[in-house]
C-alpha positions in Angstrom: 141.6 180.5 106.5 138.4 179.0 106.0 136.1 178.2 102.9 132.7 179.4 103.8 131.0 179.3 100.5 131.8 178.3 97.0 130.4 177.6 93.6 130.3 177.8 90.1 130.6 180.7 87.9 130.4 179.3 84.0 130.6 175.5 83.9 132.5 174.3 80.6 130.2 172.3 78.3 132.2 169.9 76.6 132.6 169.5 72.8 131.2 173.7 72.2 132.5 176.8 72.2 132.2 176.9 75.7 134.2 174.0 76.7 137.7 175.3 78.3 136.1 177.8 80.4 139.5 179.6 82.0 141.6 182.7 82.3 139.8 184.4 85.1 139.7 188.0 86.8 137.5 189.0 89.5 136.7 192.3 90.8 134.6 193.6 93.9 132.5 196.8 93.6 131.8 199.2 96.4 128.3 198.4 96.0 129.3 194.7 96.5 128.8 193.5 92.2 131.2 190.6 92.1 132.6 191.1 88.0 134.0 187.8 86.9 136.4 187.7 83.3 136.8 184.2 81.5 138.1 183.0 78.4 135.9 180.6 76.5 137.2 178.1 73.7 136.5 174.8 72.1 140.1 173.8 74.0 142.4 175.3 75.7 145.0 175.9 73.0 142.1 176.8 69.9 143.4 180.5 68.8 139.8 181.2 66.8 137.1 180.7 68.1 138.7 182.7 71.7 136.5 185.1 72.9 137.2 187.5 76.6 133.9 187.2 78.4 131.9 188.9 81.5 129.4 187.3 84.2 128.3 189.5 87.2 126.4 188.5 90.6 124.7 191.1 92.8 123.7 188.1 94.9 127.4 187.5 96.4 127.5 184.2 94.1 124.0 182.5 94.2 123.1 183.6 91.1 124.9 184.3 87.9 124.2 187.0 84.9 124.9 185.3 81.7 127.8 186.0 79.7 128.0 188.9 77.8 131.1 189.8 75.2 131.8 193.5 76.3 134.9 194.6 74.0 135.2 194.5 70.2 138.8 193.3 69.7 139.8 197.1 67.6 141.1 196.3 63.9 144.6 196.8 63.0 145.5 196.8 59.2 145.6 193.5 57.9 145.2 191.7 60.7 142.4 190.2 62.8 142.5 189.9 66.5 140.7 188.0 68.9 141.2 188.7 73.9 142.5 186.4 74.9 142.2 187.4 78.5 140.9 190.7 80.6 140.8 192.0 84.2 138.7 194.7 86.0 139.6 197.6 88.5 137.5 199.4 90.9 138.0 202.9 90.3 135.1 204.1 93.2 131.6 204.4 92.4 130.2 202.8 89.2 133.3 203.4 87.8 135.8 200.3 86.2 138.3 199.9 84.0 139.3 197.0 82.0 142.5 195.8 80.4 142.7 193.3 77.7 144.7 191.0 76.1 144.9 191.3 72.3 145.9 188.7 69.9 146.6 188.4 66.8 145.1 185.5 65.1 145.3 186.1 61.2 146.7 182.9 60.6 144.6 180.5 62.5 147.0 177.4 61.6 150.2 179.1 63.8 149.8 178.3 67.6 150.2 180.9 70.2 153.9 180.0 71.0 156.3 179.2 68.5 158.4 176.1 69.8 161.4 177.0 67.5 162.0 180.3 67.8 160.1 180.9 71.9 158.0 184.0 70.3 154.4 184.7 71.0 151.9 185.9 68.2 151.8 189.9 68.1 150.1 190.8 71.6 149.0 194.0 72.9 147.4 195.6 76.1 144.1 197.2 75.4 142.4 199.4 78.1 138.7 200.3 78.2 136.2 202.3 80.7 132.5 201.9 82.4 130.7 204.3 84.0 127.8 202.0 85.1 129.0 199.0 86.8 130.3 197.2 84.0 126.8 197.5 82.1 128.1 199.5 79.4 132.0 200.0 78.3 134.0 202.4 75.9 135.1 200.7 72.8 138.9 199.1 73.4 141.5 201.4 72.8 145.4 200.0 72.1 147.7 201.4 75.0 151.4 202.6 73.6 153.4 200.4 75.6 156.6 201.9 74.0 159.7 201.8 74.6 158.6 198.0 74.9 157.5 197.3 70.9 157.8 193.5 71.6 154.5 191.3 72.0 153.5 192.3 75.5 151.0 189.8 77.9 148.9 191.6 80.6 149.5 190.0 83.9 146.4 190.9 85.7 144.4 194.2 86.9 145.9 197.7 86.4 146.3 199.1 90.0 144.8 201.6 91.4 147.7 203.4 93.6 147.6 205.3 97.0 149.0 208.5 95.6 146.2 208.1 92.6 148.1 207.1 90.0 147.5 203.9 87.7 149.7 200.8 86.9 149.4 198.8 84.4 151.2 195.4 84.5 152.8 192.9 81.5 155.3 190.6 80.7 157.6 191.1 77.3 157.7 188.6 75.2 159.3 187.7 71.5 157.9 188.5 67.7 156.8 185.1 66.4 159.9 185.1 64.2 162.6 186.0 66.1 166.0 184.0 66.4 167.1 185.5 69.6 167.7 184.9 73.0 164.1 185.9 74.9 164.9 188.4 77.1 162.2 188.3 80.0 160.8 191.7 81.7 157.9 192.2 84.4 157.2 195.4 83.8 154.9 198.6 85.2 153.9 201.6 83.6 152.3 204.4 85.5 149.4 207.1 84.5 148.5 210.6 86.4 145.8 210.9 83.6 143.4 208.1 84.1 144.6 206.1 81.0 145.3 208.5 78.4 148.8 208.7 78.9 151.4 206.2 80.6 155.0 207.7 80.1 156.6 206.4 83.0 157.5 202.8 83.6 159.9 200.1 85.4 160.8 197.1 84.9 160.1 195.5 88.2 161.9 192.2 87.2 164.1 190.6 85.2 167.1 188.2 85.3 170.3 190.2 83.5 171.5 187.0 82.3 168.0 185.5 80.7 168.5 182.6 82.9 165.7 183.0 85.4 162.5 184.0 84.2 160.1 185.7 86.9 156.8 184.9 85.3 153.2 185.7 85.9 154.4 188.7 88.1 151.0 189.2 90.8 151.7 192.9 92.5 149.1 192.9 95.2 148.9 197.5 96.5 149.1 197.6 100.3 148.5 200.5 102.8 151.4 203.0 103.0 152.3 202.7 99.5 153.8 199.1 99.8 153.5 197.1 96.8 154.4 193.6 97.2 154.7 191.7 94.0 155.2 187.9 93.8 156.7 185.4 91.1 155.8 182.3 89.6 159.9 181.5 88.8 161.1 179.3 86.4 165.1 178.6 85.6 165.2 177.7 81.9 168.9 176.1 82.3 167.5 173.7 84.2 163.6 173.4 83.3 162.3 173.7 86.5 160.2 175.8 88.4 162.2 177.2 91.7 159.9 178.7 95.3 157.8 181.8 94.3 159.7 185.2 94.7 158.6 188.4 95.8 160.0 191.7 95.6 158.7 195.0 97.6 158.2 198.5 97.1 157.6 201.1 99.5 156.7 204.2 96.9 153.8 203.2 95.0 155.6 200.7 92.6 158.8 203.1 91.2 161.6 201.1 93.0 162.2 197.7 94.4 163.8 195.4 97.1 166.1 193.0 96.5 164.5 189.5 95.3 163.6 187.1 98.0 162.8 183.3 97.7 159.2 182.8 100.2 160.1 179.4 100.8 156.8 178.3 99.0 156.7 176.0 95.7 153.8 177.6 92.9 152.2 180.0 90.9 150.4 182.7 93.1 147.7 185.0 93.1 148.0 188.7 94.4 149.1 189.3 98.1 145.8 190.5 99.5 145.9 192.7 102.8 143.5 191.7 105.3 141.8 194.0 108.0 144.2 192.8 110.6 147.3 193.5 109.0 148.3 189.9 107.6 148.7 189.0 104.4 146.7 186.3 102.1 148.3 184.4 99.3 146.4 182.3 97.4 147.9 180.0 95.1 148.6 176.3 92.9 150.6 173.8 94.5 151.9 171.1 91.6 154.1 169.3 93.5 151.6 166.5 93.7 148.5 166.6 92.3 147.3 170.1 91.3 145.7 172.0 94.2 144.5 175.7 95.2 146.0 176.5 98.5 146.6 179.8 100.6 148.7 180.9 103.2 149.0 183.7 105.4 152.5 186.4 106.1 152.4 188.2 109.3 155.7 190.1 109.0 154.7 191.2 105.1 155.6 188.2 103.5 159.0 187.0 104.1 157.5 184.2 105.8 154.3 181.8 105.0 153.7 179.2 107.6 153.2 175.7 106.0 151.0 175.0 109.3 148.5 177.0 108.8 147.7 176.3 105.1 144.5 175.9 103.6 143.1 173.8 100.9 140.6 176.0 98.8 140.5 173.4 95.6 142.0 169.6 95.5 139.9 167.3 93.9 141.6 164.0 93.1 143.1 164.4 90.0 146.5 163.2 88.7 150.0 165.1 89.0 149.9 167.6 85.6 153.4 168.3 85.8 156.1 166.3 83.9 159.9 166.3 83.7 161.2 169.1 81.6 164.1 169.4 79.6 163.5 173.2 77.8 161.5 176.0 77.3 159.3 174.5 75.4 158.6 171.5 77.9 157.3 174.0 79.9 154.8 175.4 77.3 153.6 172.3 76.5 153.1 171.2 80.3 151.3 174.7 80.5 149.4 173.6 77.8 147.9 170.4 79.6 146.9 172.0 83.1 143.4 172.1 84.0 143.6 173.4 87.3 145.0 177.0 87.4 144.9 180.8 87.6 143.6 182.0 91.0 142.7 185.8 91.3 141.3 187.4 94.4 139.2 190.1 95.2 139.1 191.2 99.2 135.1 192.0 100.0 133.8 194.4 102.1 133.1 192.1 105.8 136.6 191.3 105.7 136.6 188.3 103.6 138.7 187.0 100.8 136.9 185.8 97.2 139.0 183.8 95.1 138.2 182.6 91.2 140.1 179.9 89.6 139.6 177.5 86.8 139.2 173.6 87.6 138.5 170.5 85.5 138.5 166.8 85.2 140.6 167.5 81.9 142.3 170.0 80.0 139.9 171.0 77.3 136.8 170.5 79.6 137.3 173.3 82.9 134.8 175.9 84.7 135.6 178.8 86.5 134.7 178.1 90.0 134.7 180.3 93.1 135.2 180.2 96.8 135.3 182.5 99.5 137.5 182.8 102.3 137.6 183.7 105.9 140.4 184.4 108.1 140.9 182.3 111.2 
């Protein structure tokens, strides 16, 4: 594929509020609105100030709207919460929907994750609607994500299925507190009712034995009720991140293929389907020094060509990752990345538009974006 355009969405400006510019979620409207989410902090780790923001173009990228805070984090009793991150769907029309990524941040002085006990601060999955675009949006309501009760993390867009339905995708986590082993789902819950009821679900991965975790799950919806869903995959015995995996499913997201191992080292974006038939992954490389990549699948993913790679993002910037030993190695080298995140939106001549977040140092990124055509 080749980059025919890129720029800037919200440059970071260093030592403000506005300084780790990252987190992103993009979304295409029929009418052609490109929707950009980002997170924007003093650094990349600050818990308050956080705050979940939205920039639009109607100008496919030359120009930017500036950035507006759409959703009031809702209270809960005693608590105050703070998005950490949010993604938008297409519904048709004007129509989107949001979900969000609550978190509670009461106690300012505790850090997200808790390197004694691996539990994340009280998270929850929020969901909101707009009628106009994005102009306008319903105030946040808290989704019941039961049976899961645990801190759950949003993993990108709901989806929007063939047969009609919604999915909603997260990850479980631990309470703050807890002493036990972390046992690791990717998860999908489904909704005939437009949001106000999810009461199916399946857990779409998840390592019986809590060695391997399959992180950052990306389902990408593909014609005939396919879903192919891919894995940023970590082994926690031995601290180190194995080839992404991908799992398939062939009736709208309620069961799944065996795991496979794609034979490519990263984190990855959504599988996008192009107008030809292939396949689009765009994703990090940190094997070397921290790059954007993609590659294209022609026989729905169970291969990716290293020779026709291309580079989307590699300035010349150090290697960010380090040797690991643990779990919490790996949240710290999370922690120091400052090149990350991709998401991808396909756009209506057939191209591909990728966001990502990119910086000379951790506490100091934008959110940049490039588009893409296939070759």
């Amino acid at each position: 594929m080749q980059v025919t355009d890129r720029g800037t969405v919200l440059a970071g400006r260093a030592d403000t509020e506005y300084s780790s510019i990252c987190f992103p979620g993009v979304c295409v409207t029929p009418g052609g609105r490109w929707l950009v989410t980002l997170r924007a902090a003093p650094t990349k780790q600050a818990v308050v100030p956080q705050r979940t923001l939205l920039v639009r173009s109607d100008d496919s990228g030359a120009t930017w709207s500036d950035p507006i805070e759409p959703w009031r984090p809702p209270a809960v009793p005693g608590r105050q919460g703070r998005f950490r991150a949010g993604h938008l769907t297409a519904l048709g029309g004007d129509r989107l929907l949001a979900v969000a990524y609550w978190v509670d941040v009461s106690d300012p002085s505790l850090p997200f994750f808790n390197e004694e006990t691996e539990g994340l601060a009280d998270s929850r999955v929020c969901t909101s609607l707009s009628a106009d675009g994005g102009a306008t949006w319903s105030e946040p309501q808290f989704v019941d994500t039961s049976p899961y009760s645990m801190p759950t993390a949003i993993t990108g867009p709901a989806l929007l299925l063939e047969d009609g339905e919604w999915a909603l995708q997260f990850e479980t986590n631990k309470t703050y507190y807890d002493p036990s082993p972390w046992h690791h789902e990717s998860v999908l819950m489904f909704s005939a009712d437009e949001g106000r009821t999810w009461p199916g679900h399946v857990c779409v991965a998840a390592d019986p034995a809590g060695r391997v975790f399959y992180w950052d799950q990306r389902p990408g919806v593909l014609p005939g009720g396919r879903v192919l869903d891919l894995f940023w995959t970590f082994d926690r015995e031995t601290a180190e991140y194995l080839n992404i995996h991908a799992r398939l499913s062939c009736d709208h997201g309620r069961s799944w293929s065996e795991i496979w191992d794609i034979g490519v080292p990263g984190q990855p974006a959504p599988p996008v389907a192009l107008p030809d038939g292939r396949l689009a992954m765009v994703y990090v490389d940190r094997t070397g020094p921290p790059q954007i990549k993609v590659r294209l699948t022609a026989d729905g993913g169970r291969t990716w060509p290293e020779e026709i790679e291309a580079v989307v993002y590699g300035e010349s910037l150090a290697s960010q990752s380090r040797d690991k030993g643990s779990m919490q190695d790996a949240w710290a080298e999370m922690g120091r990345f400052s090149v990350g995140l991709p998401a991808t939106a396909p756009l209506p001549d057939g191209e591909l538009l990728v966001v990502y977040y990119a910086g000379p140092q951790t506490d100091l990124t934008d959110v940049q974006w490039a588009r893409l055509r296939p070759g």
